[in-house]
C-alpha positions as CSV (number, residue, x, y, z in Angstrom):
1,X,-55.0,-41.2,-0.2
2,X,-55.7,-39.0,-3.3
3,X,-53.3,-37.6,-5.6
4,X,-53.9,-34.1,-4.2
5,X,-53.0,-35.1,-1.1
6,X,-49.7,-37.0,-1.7
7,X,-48.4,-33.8,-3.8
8,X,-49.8,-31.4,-0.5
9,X,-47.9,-33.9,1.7
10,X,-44.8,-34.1,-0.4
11,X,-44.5,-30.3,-0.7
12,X,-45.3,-29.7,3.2
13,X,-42.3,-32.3,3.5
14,X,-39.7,-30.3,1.3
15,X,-40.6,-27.4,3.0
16,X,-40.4,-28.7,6.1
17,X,-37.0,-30.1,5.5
18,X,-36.0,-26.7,3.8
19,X,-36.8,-24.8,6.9
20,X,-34.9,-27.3,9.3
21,X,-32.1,-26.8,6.8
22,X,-31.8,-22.9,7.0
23,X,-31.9,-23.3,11.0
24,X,-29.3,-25.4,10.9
25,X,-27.0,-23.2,8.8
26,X,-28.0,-20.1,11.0
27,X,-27.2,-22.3,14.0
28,X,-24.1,-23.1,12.6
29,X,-21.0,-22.8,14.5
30,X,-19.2,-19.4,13.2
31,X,-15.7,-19.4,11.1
32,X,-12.8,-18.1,13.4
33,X,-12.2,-14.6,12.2
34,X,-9.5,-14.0,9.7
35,X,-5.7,-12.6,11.7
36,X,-5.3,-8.7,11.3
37,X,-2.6,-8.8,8.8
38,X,-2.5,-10.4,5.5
39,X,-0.1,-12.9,4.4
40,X,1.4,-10.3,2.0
41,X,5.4,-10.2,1.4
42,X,7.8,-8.5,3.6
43,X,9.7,-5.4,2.9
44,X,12.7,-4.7,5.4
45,X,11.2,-6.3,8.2
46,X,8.0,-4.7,7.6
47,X,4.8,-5.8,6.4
48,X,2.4,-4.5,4.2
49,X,0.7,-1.8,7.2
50,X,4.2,-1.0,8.0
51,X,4.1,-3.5,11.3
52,X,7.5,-5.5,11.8
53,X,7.7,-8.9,10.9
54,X,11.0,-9.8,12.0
55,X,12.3,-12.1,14.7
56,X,11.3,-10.9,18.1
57,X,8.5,-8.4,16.2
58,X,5.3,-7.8,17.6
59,X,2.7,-6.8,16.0
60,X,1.6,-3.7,17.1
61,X,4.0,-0.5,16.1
62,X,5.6,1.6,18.7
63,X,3.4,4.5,19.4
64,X,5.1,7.9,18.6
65,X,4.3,10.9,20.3
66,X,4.3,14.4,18.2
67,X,3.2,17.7,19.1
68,X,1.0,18.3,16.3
69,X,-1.4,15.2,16.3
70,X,-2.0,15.3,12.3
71,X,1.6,14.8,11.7
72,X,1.9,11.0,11.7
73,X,-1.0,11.2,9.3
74,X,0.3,13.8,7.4
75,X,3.5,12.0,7.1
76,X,2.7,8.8,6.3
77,X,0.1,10.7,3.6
78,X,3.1,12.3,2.1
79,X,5.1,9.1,1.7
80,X,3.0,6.9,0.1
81,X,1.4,10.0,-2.7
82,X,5.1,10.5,-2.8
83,X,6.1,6.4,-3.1
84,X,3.9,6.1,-6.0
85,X,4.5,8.8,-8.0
86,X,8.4,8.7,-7.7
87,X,8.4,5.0,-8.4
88,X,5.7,5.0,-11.3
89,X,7.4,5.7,-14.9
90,X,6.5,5.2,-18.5
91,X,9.0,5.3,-21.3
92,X,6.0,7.1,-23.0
93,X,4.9,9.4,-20.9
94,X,8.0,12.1,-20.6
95,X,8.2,11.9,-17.4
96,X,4.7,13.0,-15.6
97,X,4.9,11.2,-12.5
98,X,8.0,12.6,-11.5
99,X,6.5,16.2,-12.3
100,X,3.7,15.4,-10.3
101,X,5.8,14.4,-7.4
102,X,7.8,18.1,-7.1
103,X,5.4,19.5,-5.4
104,X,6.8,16.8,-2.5
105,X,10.0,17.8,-2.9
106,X,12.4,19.6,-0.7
107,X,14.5,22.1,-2.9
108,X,17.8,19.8,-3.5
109,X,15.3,17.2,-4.6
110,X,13.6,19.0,-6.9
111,X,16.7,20.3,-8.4
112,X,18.1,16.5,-9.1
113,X,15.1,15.8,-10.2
114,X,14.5,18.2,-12.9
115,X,18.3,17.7,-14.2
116,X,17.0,14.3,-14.6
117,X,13.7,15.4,-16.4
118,X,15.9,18.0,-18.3
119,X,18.6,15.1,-19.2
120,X,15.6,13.2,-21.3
121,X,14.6,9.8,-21.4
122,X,16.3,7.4,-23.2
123,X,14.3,6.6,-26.8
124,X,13.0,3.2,-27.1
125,X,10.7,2.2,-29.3
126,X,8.8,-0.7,-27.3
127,X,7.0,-0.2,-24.8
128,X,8.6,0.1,-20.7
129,X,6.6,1.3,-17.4
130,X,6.7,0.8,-13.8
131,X,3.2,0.8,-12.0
132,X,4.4,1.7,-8.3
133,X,1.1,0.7,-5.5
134,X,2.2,1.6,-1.8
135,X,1.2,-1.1,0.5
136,X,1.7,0.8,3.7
137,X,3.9,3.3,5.6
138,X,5.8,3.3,8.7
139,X,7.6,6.3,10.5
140,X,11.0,5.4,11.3
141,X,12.2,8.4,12.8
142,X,11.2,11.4,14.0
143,X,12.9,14.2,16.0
144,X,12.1,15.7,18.7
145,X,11.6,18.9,17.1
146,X,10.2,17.9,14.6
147,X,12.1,19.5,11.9
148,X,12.6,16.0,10.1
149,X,11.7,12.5,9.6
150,X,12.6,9.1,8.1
151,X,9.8,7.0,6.5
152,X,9.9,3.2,5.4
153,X,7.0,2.6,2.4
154,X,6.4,-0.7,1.1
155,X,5.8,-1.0,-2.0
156,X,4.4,-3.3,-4.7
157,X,5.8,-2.6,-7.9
158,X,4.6,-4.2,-11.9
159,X,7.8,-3.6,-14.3
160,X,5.6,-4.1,-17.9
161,X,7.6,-5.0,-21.1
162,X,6.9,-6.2,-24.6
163,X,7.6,-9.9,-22.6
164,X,5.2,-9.3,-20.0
165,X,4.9,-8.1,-16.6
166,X,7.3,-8.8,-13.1
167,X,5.8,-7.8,-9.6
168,X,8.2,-7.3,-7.0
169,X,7.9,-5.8,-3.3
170,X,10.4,-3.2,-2.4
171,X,11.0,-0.5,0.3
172,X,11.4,3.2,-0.4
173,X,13.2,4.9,2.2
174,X,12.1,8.7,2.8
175,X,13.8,11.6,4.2
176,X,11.3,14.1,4.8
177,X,11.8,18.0,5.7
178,X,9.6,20.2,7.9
179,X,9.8,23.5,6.0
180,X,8.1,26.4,5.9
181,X,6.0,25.2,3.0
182,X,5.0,21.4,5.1
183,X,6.9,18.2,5.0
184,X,8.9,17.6,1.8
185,X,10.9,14.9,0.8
186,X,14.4,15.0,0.7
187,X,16.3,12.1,-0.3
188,X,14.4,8.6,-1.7
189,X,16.1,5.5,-1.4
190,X,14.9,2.2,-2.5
191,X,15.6,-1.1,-0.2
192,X,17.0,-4.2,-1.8
């Protein structure tokens, strides 16, 4: 056998071996697929997509019926824009966030929180903020008419100091309004 051959037969043999190989990976048997919900922290019961995770929970939500179809999605919309604004704050920044949140604001909100914005911030000179990311929504409550709603968001939230930052997962519980002008929040409450 010349050398010319042994180097043909050689390659012909790596090829051959790499092409069994790739067969058997597509043949492969196939990972099982990965559960619906993450393994991300509880809030109140409540995952991150808002789906209790409590004793006795399943893991589908109960279906709530509304008259107007968008206003599940225009709720649960409202809530987390809402959770992330009114949770996000910056000893630097003069309150923003909360001025972009008053235009989700019922009246009696709006007025507590511009005495709060009117009131000032505290001066410090090192550097403090709270980066609020909403995780998921879930409607509580909502009456028949419509006229008002309760909505759980869970929220991850990144306290930053000069020391570092803290993540912690918390609720914020939402009262929301139907008025004239759409759903606005009326009372926030955060979960411990």
């Amino acid at each position: 056998m010349t050398r010319r051959t042994k180097i043909t037969l050689a390659a012909a043999g790596i090829v051959l071996l790499a092409a069994i190989a790739l067969v058997l990976w597509w043949l492969r048997p196939k990972p099982a697929p990965l559960p619906n919900q993450p393994n991300i922290p509880t809030v109140g019961g409540l995952n991150a997509t808002g789906v209790g995770t409590g004793p006795g929970a399943t893991n589908t939500a109960p279906p709530l019926l509304t008259k107007e179809p968008q206003t599940q999605s225009t709720l649960t919309a409202i809530a987390v824009t809402f959770a992330e604004r009114w949770g996000s704050y910056s000893n630097q920044a003069n309150f923003e966030t909360l001025r972009d949140a008053r235009e989700l604001m019922s009246a009696r909100l709006r007025a507590a929180a511009d005495a709060q914005i009117a009131a000032g911030a505290p001066k410090n000179a090192v550097f403090y903020g709270v980066t609020t990311r909403a995780l998921g929504a879930q409607i509580i409550t909502l009456d028949a008419a419509e006229a008002s709603a309760q909505v759980l968001v869970s929220t991850q939230r990144t306290e930053t100091t000069a020391t570092g930052d803290q993540v912690t997962y918390t609720g914020l519980l939402l009262q929301l309004l139907n008025t004239a002008d759409g759903w606005r929040v009326d009372t926030a409450e955060w979960q411990k």
